[in-house]
C-alpha positions as semicolon CSV with decimal commas, in nm:
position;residue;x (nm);y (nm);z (nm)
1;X;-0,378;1,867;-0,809
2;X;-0,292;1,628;-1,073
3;X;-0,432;1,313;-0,961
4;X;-0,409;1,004;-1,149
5;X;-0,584;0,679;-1,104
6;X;-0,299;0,417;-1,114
7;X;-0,471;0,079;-0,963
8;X;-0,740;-0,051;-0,717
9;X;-0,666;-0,420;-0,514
10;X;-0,732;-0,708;-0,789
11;X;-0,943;-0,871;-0,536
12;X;-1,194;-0,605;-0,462
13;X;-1,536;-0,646;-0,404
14;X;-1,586;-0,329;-0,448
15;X;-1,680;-0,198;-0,112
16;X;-1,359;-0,238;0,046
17;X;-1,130;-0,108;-0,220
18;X;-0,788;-0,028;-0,143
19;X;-0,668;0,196;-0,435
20;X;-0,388;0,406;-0,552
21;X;-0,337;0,708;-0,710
22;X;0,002;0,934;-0,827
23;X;-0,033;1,319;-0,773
24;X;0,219;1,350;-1,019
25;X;0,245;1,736;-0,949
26;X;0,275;1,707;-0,611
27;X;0,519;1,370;-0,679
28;X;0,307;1,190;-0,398
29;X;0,158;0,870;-0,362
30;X;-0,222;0,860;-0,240
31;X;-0,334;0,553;-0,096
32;X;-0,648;0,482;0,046
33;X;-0,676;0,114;0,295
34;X;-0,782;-0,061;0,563
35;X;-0,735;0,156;0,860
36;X;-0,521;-0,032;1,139
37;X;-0,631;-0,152;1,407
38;X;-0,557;-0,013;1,794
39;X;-0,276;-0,255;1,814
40;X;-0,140;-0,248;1,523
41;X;-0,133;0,142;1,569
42;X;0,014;0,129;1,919
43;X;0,259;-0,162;1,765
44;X;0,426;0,098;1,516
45;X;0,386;0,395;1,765
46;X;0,657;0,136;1,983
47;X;0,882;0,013;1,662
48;X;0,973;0,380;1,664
49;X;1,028;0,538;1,997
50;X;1,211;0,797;1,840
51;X;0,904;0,912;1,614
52;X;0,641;0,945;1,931
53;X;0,300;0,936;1,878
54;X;0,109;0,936;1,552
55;X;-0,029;1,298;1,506
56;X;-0,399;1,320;1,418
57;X;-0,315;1,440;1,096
58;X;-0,176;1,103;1,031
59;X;-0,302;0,750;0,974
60;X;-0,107;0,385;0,951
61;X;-0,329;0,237;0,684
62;X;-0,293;-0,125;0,554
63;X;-0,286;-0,270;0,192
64;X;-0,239;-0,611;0,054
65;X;0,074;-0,730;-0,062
66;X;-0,076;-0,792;-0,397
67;X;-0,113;-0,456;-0,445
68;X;0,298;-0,403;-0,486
69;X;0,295;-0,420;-0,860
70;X;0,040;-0,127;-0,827
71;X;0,246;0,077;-0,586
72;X;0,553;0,052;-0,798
73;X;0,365;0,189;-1,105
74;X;0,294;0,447;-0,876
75;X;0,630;0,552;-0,788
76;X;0,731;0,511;-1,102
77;X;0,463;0,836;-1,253
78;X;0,586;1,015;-0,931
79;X;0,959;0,987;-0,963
80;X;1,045;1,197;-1,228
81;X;0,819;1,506;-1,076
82;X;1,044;1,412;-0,747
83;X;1,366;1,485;-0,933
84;X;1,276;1,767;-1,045
């Protein structure tokens, strides 16, 4: 796994740290946030009847908008592995 460290939230304080990285190998984003909460898990479970449930091996996770600058820089290493 080639993971790269691409930015944490500029607001952090460091115990609640949303962050992401670029597997660039992979060409995947890995975020870590806030998990949601019941409702807003059950709220995107409804927006998309025709998805179902949210498996267990899956999370909604939440990140501040702030954070978008970092998330682009992250697509941006993962693209080109992507076009491969």
């Amino acid at each position: 796994m080639a993971l790269r460290f691409v930015g944490i939230d500029p607001n952090t304080d460091h115990d609640h740290c949303p962050t992401v990285w670029a597997d660039e190998e992979a060409g995947e984003l890995v975020i870590q946030g806030w998990k949601a909460s019941p409702e807003l898990r059950a709220a995107c479970e409804s927006d998309t009847p025709a998805n179902g449930t949210i498996p267990d091996s899956e999370e909604i996770i939440r990140i501040p908008a702030r954070m978008v600058p970092i998330i682009r820089k992250a697509c941006d290493a993962v693209e080109p592995s992507a076009v491969q």
